[in-house]
C-alpha positions, 0 to 999 in steps of 0.5 A: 179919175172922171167918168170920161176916164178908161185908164189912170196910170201914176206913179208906177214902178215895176221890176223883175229884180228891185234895183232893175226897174223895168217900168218907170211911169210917171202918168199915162192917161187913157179916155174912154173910146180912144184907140191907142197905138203903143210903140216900143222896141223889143224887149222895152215892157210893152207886154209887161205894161198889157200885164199889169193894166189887165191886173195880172201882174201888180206893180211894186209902187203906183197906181193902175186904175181903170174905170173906176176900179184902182186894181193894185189894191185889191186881190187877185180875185177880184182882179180876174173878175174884173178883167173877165167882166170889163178887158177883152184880150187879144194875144199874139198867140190866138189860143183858140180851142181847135174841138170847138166850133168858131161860134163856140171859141167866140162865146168862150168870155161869156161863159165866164162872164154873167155881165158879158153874157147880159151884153151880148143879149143872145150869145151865139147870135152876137158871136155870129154877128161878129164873125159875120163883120169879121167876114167869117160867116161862111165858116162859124159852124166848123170846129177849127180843126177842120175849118183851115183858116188862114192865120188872119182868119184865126186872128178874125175869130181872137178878136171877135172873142176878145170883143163879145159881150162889149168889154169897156177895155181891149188890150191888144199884144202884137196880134198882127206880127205874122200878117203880110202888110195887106191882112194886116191893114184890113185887120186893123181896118174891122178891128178899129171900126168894131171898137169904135161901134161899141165905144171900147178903149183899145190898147194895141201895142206893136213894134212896128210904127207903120200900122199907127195910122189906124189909130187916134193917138201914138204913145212911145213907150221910151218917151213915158218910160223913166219920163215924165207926163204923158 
C-alpha cells in the first residue's frame, strides 16, 4: 500500500456458512480523498463488505488494509482502537442519544478518541461548526428529544458525529433511504463538500444508482464480487 492508499482489499473471501461465500474479492483499490459510490442489490454484501473494512468482522481468507494498518491480523482490540480513532460511521439507523444535547451526541467520537479529540482542537466548538454547515446552528443546545428534527435533520447531526475530529475513513450505510429525493441531494451535496474539506475517503453504499452523481467513482458490487480487479 503507498501512502496515496486508504484502502487495500486482496484476496478476500467471506461467508456465513464455508461453502456459501457471500464476498469474493479479488482486489478493491481505494486512494485517499476519493469518494466512492458503492451499488449493490439488496442482499448482495454491501453491509457485510462496510463491516469487514471497519474491522468488525474478519474475513475467512484476505487481506483489508487501511492506511496502513492490515487490520485482519491483529485483535479485535486493536481493531475498535482503530476504528475509534481513524473510521467515521454513519448507519442507516442514526443512533443518537435522545437525553443529550446535539453538541453533546456530535462529540460522542472524541470521548473515546484521544486522537480525534486532539483534532478537533475544541470539541464542542468543532461540533458546532459542523452543525452550523450542516445547517442545525439553530438547534445545537436542545436534547434531541425535544428538539423535533426531521429525520434529515438526525441524519445532519449522525454525520456531523461520524465526522468530528477528521476521521481518515468514512463508511456510509445507506443513511439516505428514508430522505425524499430533495433532502436526499442536499444531504449528499454537505456530506460531499465536508469530506472534501478534510480530505476523508468516503465509502457510501446504497441500492439506489441515482445518487451516483455525487460521487468521484461508482463501484458495482456484482462486477468485483466473484471477479476480477477493480
Amino acid at each position: 500500500m503507498t501512502d496515496t492508499t486508504a484502502i487495500e482489499v486482496q484476496q478476500l473471501r467471506f461467508g456465513w456458512k464455508p461453502d456459501q461465500p457471500v464476498l469474493q474479492i479479488e482486489h478493491l483499490h481505494i486512494p485517499k480523498g476519493q469518494q466512492v459510490f458503492l451499488r449493490g442489490a439488496s442482499g448482495s454484501g454491501k453491509s457485510t463488505l462496510l463491516n469487514l473494512l471497519g474491522g468488525l468482522m474478519s474475513p475467512q481468507q484476505g487481506q483489508i488494509q487501511l492506511l496502513d494498518q492490515l487490520l485482519n491480523t491483529r485483535s479485535q482490540r486493536f481493531r475498535d482502537r482503530f476504528r475509534a480513532d481513524h473510521i467515521g460511521v454513519l448507519f442507516q439507523q442514526f443512533n443518537l442519544l435522545p437525553y443529550l444535547n446535539l453538541i453533546d451526541n456530535v462529540t460522542l467520537p472524541c470521548r473515546f478518541s484521544s486522537l480525534r479529540r486532539q483534532r478537533a482542537g475544541n470539541p464542542e466548538a468543532a461540533a458546532e461548526s459542523l452543525l452550523q454547515a450542516l445547517g442545525l446552528q439553530s438547534f445545537v443546545e436542545h436534547p434531541v428529544k425535544t428538539a423535533e428534527l426531521s429525520i434529515g435533520q438526525q441524519q445532519r447531526v449522525a454525520a456531523a458525529r461520524a465526522l468530528i475530529g477528521q476521521p481518515e475513513i468514512l463508511l456510509a450505510d445507506e443513511p439516505t433511504s428514508a430522505l425524499d429525493s430533495d433532502s436526499r441531494d442536499q444531504f449528499l451535496t454537505l456530506l460531499s463538500q465536508q469530506c472534501q474539506q478534510h480530505q476523508t475517503t468516503l465509502v457510501f453504499v446504497s441500492h439506489d444508482l441515482s445518487l451516483s452523481h455525487h460521487f468521484d467513482r461508482v463501484i458495482d458490487l456484482s462486477e468485483i464480487n466473484h471477479k476480477g480487479a477493480v
